[in-house]
C-alpha positions as a Markdown table, in Angstrom:
| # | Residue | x | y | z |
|---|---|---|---|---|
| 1 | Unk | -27.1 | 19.0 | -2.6 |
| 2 | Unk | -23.8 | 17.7 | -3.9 |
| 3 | Unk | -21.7 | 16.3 | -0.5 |
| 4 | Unk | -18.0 | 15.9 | -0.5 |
| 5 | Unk | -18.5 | 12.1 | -1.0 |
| 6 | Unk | -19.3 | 12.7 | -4.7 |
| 7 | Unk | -15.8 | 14.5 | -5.3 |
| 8 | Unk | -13.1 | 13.8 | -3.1 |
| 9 | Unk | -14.4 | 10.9 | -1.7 |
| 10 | Unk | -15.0 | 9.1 | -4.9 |
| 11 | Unk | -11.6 | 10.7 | -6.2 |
| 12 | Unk | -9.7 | 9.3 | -3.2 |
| 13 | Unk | -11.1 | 5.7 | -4.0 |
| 14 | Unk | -9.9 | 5.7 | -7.3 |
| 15 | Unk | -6.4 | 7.0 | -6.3 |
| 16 | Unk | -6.6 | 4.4 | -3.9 |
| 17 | Unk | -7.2 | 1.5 | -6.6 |
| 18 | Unk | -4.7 | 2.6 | -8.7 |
| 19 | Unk | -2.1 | 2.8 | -6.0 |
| 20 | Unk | -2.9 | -1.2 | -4.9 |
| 21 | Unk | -2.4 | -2.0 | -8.9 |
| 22 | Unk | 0.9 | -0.1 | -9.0 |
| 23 | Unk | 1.9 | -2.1 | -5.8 |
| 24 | Unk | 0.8 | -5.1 | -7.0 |
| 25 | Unk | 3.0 | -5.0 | -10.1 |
| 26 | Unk | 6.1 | -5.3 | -7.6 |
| 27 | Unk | 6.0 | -9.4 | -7.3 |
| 28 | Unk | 6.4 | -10.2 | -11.0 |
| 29 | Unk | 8.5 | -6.8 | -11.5 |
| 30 | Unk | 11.2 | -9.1 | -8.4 |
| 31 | Unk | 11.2 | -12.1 | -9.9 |
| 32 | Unk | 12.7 | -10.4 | -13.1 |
| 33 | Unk | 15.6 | -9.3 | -11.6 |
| 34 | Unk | 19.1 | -11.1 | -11.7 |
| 35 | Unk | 20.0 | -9.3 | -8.1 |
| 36 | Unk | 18.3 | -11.1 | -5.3 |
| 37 | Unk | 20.2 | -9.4 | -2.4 |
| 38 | Unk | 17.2 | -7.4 | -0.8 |
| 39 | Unk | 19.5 | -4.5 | 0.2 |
| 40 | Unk | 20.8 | -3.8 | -3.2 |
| 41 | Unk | 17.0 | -4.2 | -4.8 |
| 42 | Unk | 15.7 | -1.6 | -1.8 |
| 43 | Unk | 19.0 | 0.6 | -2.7 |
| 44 | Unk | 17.9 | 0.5 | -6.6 |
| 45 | Unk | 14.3 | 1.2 | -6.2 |
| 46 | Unk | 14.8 | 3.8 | -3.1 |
| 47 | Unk | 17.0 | 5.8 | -5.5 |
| 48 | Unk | 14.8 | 6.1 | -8.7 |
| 49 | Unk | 11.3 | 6.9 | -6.2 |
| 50 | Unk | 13.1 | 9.8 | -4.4 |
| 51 | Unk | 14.5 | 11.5 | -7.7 |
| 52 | Unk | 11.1 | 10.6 | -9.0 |
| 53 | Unk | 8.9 | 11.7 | -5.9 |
| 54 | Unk | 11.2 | 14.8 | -5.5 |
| 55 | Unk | 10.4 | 15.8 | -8.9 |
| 56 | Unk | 6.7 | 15.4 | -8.5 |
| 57 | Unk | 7.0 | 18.0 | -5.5 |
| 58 | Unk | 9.5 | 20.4 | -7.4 |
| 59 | Unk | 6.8 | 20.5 | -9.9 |
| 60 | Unk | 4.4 | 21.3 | -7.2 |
| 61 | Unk | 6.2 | 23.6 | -5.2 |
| 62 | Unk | 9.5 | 25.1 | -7.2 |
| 63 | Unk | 12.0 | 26.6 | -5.3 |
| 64 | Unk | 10.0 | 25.9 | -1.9 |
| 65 | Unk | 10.4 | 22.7 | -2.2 |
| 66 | Unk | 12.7 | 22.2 | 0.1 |
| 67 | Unk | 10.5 | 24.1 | 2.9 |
| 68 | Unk | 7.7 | 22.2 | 1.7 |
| 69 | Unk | 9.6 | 18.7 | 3.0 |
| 70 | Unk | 10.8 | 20.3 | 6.4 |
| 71 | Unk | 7.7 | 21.2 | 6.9 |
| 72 | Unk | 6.3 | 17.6 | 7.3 |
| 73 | Unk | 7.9 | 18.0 | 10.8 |
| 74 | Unk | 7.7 | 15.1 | 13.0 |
| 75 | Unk | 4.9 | 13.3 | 11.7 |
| 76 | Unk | 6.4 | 13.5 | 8.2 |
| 77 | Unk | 9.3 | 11.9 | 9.5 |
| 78 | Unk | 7.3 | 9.1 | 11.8 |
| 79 | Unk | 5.2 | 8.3 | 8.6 |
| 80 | Unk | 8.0 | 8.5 | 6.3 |
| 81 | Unk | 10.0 | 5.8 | 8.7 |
| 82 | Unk | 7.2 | 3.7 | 8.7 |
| 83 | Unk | 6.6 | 3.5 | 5.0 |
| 84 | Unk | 10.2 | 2.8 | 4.7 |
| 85 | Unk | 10.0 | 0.0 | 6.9 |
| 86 | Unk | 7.1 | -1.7 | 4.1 |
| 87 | Unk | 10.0 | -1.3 | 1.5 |
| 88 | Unk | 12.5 | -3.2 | 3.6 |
| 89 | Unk | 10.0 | -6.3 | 5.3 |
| 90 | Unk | 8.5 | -6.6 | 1.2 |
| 91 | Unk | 11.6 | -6.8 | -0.4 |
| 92 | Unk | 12.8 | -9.4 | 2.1 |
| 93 | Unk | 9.5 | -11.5 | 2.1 |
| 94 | Unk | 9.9 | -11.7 | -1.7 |
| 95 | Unk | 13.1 | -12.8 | -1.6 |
| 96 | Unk | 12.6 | -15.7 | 1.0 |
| 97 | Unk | 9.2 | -17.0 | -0.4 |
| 98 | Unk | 6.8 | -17.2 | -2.5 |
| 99 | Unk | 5.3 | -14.2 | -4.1 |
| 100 | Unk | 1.6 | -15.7 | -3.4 |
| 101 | Unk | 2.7 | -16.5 | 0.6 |
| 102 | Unk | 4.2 | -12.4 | 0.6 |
| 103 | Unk | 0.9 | -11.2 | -0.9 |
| 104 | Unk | -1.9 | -13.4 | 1.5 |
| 105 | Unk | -0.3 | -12.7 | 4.7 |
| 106 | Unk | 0.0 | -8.6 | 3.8 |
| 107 | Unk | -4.1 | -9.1 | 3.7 |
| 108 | Unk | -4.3 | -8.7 | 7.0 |
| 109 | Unk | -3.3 | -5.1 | 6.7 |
| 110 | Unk | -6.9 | -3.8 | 6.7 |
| 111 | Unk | -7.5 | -5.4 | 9.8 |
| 112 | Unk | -4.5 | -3.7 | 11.8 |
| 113 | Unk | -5.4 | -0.4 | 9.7 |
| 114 | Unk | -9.5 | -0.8 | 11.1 |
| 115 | Unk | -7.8 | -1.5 | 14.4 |
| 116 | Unk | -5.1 | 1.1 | 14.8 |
| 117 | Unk | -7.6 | 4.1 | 13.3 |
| 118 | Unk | -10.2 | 2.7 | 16.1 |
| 119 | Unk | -8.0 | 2.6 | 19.5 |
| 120 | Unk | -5.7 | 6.1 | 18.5 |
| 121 | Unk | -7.9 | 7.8 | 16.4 |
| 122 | Unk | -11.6 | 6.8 | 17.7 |
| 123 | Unk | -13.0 | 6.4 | 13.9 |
| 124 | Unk | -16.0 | 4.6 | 13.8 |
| 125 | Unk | -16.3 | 1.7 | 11.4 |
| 126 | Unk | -19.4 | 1.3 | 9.9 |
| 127 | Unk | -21.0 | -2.1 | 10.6 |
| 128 | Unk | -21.1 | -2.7 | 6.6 |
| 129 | Unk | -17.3 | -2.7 | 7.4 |
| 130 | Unk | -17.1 | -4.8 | 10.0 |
| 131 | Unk | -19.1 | -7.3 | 7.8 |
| 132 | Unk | -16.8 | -7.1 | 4.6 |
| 133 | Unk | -13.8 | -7.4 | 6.6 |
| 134 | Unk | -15.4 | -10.8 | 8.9 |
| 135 | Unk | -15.7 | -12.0 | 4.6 |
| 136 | Unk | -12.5 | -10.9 | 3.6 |
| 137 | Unk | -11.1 | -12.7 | 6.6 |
| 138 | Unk | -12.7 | -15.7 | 5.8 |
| 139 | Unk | -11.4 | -15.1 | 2.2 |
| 140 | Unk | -8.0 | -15.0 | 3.4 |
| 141 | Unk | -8.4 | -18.2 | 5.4 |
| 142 | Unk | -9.3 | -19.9 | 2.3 |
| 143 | Unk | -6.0 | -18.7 | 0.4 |
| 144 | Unk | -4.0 | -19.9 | 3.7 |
| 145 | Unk | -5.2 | -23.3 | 3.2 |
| 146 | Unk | -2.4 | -23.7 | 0.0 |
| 147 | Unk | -0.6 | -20.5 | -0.2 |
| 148 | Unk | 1.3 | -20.5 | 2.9 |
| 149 | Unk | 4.5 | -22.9 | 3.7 |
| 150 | Unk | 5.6 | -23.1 | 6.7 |
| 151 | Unk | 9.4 | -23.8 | 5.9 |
| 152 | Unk | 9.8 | -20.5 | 4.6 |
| 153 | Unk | 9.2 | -18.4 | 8.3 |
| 154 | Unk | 11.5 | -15.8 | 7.9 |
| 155 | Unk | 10.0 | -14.6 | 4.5 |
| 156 | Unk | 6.6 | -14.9 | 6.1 |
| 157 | Unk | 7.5 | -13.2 | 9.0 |
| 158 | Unk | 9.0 | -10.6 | 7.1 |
| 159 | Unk | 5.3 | -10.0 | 5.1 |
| 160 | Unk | 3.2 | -9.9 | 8.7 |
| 161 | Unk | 5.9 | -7.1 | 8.9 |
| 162 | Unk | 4.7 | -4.9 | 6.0 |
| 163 | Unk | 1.2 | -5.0 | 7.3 |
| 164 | Unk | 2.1 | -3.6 | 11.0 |
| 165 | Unk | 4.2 | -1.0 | 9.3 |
| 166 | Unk | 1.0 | 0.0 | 6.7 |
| 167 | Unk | -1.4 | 0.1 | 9.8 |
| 168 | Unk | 1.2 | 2.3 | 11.5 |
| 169 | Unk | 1.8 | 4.6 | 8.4 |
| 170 | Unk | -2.1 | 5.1 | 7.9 |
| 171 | Unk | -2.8 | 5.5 | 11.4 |
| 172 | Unk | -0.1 | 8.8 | 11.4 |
| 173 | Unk | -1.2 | 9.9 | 7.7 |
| 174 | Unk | -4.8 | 10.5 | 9.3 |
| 175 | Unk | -3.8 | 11.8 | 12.6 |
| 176 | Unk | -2.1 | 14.8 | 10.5 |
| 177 | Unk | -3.2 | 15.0 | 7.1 |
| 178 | Unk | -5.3 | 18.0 | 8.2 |
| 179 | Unk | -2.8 | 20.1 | 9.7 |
| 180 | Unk | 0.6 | 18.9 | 7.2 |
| 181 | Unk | 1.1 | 18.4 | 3.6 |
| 182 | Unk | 2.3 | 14.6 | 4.2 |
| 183 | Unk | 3.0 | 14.0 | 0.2 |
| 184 | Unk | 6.5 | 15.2 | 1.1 |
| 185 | Unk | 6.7 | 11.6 | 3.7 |
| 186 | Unk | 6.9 | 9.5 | 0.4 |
| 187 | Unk | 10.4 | 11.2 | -0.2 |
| 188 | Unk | 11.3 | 11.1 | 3.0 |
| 189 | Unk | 11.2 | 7.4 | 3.0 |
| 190 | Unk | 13.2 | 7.0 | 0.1 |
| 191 | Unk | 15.8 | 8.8 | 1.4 |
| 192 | Unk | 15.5 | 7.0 | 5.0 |
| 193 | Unk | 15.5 | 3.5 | 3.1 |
| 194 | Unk | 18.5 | 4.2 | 0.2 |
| 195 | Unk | 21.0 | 5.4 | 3.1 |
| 196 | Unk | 19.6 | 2.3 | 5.2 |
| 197 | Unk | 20.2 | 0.0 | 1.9 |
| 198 | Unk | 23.5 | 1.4 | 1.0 |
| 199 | Unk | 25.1 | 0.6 | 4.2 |
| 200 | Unk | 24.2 | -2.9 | 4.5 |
| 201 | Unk | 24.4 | -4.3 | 0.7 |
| 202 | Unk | 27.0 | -6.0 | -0.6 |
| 203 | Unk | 28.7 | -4.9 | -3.7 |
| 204 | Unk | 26.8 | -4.0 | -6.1 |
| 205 | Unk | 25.8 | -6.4 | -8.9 |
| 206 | Unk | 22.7 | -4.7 | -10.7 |
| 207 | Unk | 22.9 | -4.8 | -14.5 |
| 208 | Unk | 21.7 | -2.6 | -17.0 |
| 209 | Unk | 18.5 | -4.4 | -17.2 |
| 210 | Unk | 17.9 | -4.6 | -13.7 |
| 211 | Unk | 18.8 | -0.8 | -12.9 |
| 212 | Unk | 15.6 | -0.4 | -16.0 |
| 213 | Unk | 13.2 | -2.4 | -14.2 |
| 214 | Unk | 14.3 | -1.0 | -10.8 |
| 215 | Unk | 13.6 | 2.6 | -12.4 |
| 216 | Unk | 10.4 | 1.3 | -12.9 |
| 217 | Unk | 9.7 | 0.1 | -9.7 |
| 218 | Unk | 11.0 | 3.2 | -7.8 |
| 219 | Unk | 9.2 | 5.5 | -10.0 |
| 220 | Unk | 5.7 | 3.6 | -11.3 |
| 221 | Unk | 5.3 | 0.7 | -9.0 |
| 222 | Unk | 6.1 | 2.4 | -5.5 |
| 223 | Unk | 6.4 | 6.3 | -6.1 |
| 224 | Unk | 3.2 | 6.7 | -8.1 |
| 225 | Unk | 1.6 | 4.3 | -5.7 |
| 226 | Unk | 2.6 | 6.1 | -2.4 |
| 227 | Unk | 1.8 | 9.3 | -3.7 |
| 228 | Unk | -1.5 | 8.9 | -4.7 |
| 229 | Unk | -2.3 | 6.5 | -2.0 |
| 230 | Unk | -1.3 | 9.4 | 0.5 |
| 231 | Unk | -3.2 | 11.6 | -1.6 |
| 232 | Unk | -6.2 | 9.6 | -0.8 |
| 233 | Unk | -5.7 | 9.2 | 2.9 |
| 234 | Unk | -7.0 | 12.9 | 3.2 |
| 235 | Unk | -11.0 | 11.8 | 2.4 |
| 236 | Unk | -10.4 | 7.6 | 3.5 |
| 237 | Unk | -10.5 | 6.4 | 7.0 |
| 238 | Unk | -7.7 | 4.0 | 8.0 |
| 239 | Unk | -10.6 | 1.3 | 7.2 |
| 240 | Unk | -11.1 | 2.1 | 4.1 |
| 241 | Unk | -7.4 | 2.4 | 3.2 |
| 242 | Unk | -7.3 | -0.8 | 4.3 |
| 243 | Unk | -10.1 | -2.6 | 2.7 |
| 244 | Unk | -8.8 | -0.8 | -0.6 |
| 245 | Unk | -5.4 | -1.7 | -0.2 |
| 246 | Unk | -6.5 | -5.2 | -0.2 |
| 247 | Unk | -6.6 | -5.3 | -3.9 |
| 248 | Unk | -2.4 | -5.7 | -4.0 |
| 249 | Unk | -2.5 | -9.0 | -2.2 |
| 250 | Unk | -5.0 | -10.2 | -4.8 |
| 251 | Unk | -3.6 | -9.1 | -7.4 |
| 252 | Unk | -0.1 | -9.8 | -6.8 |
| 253 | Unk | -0.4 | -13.6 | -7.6 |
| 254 | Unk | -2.5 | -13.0 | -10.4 |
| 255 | Unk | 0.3 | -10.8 | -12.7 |
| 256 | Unk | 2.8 | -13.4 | -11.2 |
| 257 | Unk | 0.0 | -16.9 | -12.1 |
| 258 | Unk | -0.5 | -15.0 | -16.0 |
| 259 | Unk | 2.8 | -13.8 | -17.0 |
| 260 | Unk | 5.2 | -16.4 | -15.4 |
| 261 | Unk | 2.4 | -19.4 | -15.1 |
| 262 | Unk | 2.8 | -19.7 | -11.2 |
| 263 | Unk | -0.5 | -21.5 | -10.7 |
| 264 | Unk | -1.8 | -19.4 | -6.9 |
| 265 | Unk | -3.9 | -22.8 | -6.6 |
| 266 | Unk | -7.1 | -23.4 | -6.3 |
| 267 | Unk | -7.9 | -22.5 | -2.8 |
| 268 | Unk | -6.2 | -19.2 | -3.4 |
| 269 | Unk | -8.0 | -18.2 | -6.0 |
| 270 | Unk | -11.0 | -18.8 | -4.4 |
| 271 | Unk | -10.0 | -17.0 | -1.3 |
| 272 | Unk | -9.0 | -14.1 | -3.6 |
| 273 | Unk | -12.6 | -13.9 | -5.0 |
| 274 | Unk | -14.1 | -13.5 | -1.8 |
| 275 | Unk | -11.6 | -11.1 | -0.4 |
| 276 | Unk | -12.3 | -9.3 | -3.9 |
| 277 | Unk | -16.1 | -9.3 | -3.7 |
| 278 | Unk | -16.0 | -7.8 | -0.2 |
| 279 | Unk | -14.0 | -4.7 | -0.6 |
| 280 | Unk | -16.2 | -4.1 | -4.0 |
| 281 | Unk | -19.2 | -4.8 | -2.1 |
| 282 | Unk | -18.3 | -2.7 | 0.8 |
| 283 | Unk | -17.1 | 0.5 | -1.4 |
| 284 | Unk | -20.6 | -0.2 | -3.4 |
| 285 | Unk | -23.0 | 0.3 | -0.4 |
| 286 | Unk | -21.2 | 3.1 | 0.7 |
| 287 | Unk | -21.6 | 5.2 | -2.7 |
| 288 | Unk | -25.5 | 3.8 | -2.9 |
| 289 | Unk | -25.8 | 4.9 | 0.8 |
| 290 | Unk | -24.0 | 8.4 | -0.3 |
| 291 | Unk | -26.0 | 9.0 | -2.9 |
| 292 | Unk | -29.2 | 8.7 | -1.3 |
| 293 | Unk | -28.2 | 10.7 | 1.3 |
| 294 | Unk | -26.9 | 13.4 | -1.1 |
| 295 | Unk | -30.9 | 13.2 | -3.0 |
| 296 | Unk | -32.6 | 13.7 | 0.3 |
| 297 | Unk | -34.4 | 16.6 | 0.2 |
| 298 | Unk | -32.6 | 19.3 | 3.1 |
| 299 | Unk | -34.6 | 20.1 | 5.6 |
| 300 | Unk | -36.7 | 23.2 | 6.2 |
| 301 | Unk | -35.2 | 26.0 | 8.5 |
């Protein structure tokens, strides 16, 4: 007997994965820029992931495309306002500290998520989960121990802010991702974000090399990522998104510590191991418990 684990599950973890590396190329992808003014940077990027996201769904839907984004409704809207809002609290985190303090205090999104798809949705969470997020908490309290300065509040505040707005955003994603095509809420919040942007940046300063790595922020690092992690939030519980999504955080610093030789520390690397080994460990048992289940000989009528 072949169970929907096997396919879409599985599928949805490895869109998953993929969208937490294409996030956690956007760090190093900042600190190349010559802009630092956060509007302008959320303007940039906002601009190339729309025209890149709406091309995705002309593809998908040709001339309905346009009936295909009104019909996110409301909870298109709600989601797409909250994703919107990780653009805007990320962008000004990384701007106001350090890439590793940004990417440590967005780990505690998994633990808002697990929260959020507990008290409005009712999901269970498996007690396997419950035990790789008590680890990757304790991971994360090891990577607090030299990663976060506290004379840099406002760009820390700023990152607690992307996590409350991911838990928010998944929580409405699996409350109607059964009843609307949500794929369209990725454009949605370009748009919300751009026209936000334009009205509060300063003029314009981007050069030609920062509109090219903006392009490749809207379209690879944020549009590729938000599509296929909305994608995925069809077969994942809120907990899982979560646990999965940890993987940005933890790799964040490391792109930033390899390419640029921002040493994370020692403590943060450590902390990032354990985070690291929980969610693998978690998503491990899961598969080994779906597979036995799916081998189990069905019972007789």
């Amino acid at each position: 007997m072949n169970t929907p684990f096997h396919a879409a599950h599985r599928r949805a973890i490895l869109f998953m994965i993929v969208a937490a590396v294409c996030w956690s190329s956007g760090g190093i992808l900042v600190r190349q820029l010559s802009i630092t003014n956060a509007w302008e940077i959320v303007f940039w990027r906002s601009v190339f992931m729309a025209l890149f996201v709406a091309g995705v769904l002309g593809v998908m839907h040709g001339r309905r495309m346009p009936q295909a984004v009104l019909a996110a409704g409301t909870p298109g809207l709600a989601s797409g306002f909250f994703l919107a809002g990780t653009f805007f609290f990320f962008i000004g985190s990384l701007t106001r500290t350090t890439v590793a303090n940004t990417f440590v205090l967005m780990s505690v999104s998994p633990f808002l998520a697990a929260l959020a798809g507990r008290l409005v949705l009712t999901e269970k969470v498996p007690a396997r989960t419950w035990v790789a997020m008590s680890f990757a908490f304790a991971g994360i309290v090891v990577m607090f121990a030299d990663s976060l300065d506290a004379g840099q509040l406002t760009g820390n505040l700023l990152a607690l802010g992307v996590s409350f707005c991911f838990a928010a955003q998944v929580t409405v994603l699996r409350k109607f991702h059964a009843s609307f095509d949500m794929l369209p809420q990725v454009m949605i919040a370009g748009v919300i974000s751009l026209v936000i942007a334009f009205a509060l940046a300063p003029a314009f300063a981007a050069t030609g090399r920062d509109l090219a790595i903006l392009a490749l922020m809207g379209c690879v690092q944020l549009g590729t990522g938000c599509l296929l992690a909305t994608a995925a939030s069809r077969h994942l519980s809120a907990t899982e998104l979560g646990l999965l999504a940890l993987l940005e955080p933890i790799l964040g610093p490391i792109w930033v510590w390899a390419l640029m030789g921002e040493q994370p520390g020692t403590a943060a690397l450590t902390g990032g191991v354990i985070v690291l080994t929980a969610v693998i460990a978690n998503e491990t048992y899961a598969a080994w418990s779906g597979s036995r289940m799916s081998a189990a000989p069905s019972p007789g009528p």
